[in-house]
C-alpha positions as CSV (number, residue, x, y, z in Angstrom):
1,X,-131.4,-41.2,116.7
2,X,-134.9,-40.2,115.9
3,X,-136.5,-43.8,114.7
4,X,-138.9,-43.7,111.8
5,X,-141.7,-45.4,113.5
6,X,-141.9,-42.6,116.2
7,X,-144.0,-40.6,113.3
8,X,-146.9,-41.7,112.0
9,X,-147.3,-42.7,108.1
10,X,-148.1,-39.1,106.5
11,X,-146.9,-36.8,103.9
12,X,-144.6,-35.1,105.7
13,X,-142.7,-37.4,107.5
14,X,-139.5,-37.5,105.5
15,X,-139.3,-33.7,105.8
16,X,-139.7,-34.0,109.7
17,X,-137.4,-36.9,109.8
18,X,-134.6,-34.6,107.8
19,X,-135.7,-31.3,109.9
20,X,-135.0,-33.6,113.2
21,X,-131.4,-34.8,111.8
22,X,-131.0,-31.6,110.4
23,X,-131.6,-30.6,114.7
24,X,-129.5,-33.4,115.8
25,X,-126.7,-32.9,113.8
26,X,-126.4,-28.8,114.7
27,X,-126.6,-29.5,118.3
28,X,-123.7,-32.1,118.2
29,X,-123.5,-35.4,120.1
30,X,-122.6,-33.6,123.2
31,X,-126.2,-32.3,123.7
32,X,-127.5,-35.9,122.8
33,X,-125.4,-37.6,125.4
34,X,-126.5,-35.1,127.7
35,X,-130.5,-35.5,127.0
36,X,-130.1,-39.3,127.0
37,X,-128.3,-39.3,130.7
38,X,-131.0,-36.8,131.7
39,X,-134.1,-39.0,130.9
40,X,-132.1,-41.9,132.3
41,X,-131.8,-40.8,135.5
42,X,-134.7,-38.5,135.8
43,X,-136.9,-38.9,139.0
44,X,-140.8,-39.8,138.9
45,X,-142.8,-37.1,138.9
46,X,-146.2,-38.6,139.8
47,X,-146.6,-37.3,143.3
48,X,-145.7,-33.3,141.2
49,X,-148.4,-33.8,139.2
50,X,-150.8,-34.7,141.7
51,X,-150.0,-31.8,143.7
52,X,-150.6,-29.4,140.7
53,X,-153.1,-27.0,140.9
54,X,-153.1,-25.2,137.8
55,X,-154.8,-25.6,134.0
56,X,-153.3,-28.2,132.2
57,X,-153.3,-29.3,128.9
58,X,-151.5,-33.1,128.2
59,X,-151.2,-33.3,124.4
60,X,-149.8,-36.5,122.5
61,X,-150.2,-38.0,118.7
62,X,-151.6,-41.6,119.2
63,X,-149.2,-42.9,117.4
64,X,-146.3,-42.1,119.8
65,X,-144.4,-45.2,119.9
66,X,-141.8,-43.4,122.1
67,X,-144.3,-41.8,125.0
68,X,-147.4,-44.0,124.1
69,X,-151.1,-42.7,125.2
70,X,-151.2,-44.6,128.1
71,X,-148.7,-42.9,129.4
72,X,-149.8,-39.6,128.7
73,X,-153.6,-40.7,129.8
74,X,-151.5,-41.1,133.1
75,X,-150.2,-37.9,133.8
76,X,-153.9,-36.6,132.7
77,X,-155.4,-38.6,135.5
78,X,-152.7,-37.2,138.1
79,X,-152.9,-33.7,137.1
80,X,-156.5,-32.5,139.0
81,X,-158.6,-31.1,135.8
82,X,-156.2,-31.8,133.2
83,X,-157.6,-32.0,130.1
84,X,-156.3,-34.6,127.5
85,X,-155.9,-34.5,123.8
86,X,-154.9,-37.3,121.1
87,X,-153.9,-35.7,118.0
88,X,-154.8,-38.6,115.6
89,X,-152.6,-39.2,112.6
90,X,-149.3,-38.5,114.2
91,X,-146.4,-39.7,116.5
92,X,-144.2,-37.9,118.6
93,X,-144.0,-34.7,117.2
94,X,-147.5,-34.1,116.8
95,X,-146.6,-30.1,116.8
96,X,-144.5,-31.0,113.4
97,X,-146.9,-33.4,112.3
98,X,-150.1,-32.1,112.8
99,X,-149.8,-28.6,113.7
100,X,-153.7,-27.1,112.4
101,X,-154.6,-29.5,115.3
102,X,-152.2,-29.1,117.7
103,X,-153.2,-25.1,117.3
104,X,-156.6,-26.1,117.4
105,X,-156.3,-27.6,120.5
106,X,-154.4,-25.3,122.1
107,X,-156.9,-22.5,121.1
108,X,-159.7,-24.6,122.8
109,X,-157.4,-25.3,126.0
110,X,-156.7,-21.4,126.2
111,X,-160.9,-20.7,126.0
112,X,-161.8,-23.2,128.6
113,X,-158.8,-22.4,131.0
């Protein structure tokens, strides 16, 4: 069920689109039914993150149609001292999509922590 337009235009993105069916398809519709049901009926979490008190990195591509940056500029502005990244030129799977970065980021998350 991995749409398209939850990747952002790029080079790769047919690859990651077949790696993710290739997933999907391995794991069965069993574990998709059971995902979907658990993000359905998850409970906020806001008043969790507020109460954290540990380093935190929130990392999302800006082209997440799926969890869009506002949404993780939220849970960066709950988390006391979070740090927020936007990996440019990708979607949801910004670790698939843009990994040099996403390594990148992590590495400077891990020196400032």
């Amino acid at each position: 069920e991995m749409k398209p337009n939850y990747l952002a235009p790029g080079p790769r993105r047919a690859d990651i689109l077949d790696l993710c069916l290739e997933m999907a398809l391995a794991l069965g519709p069993e574990v998709f039914a059971r995902q979907s049901r658990a993000l359905m009926d998850r409970p906020d979490q806001c008043d969790t993150l507020r109460a954290a008190r540990l380093p935190a990195l929130v990392l999302c591509g800006r082209a997440d149609a799926l969890c869009p940056v506002h949404r993780h500029e939220l849970m960066a502005d709950l988390i006391p001292g979070a740090r927020l990244e936007i990996v440019e030129e990708a979607g949801h799977l910004p670790t698939l999509e843009r990994p040099k970065f996403v390594n990148a980021a992590l590495g400077r998350w891990l020196e400032a922590a």
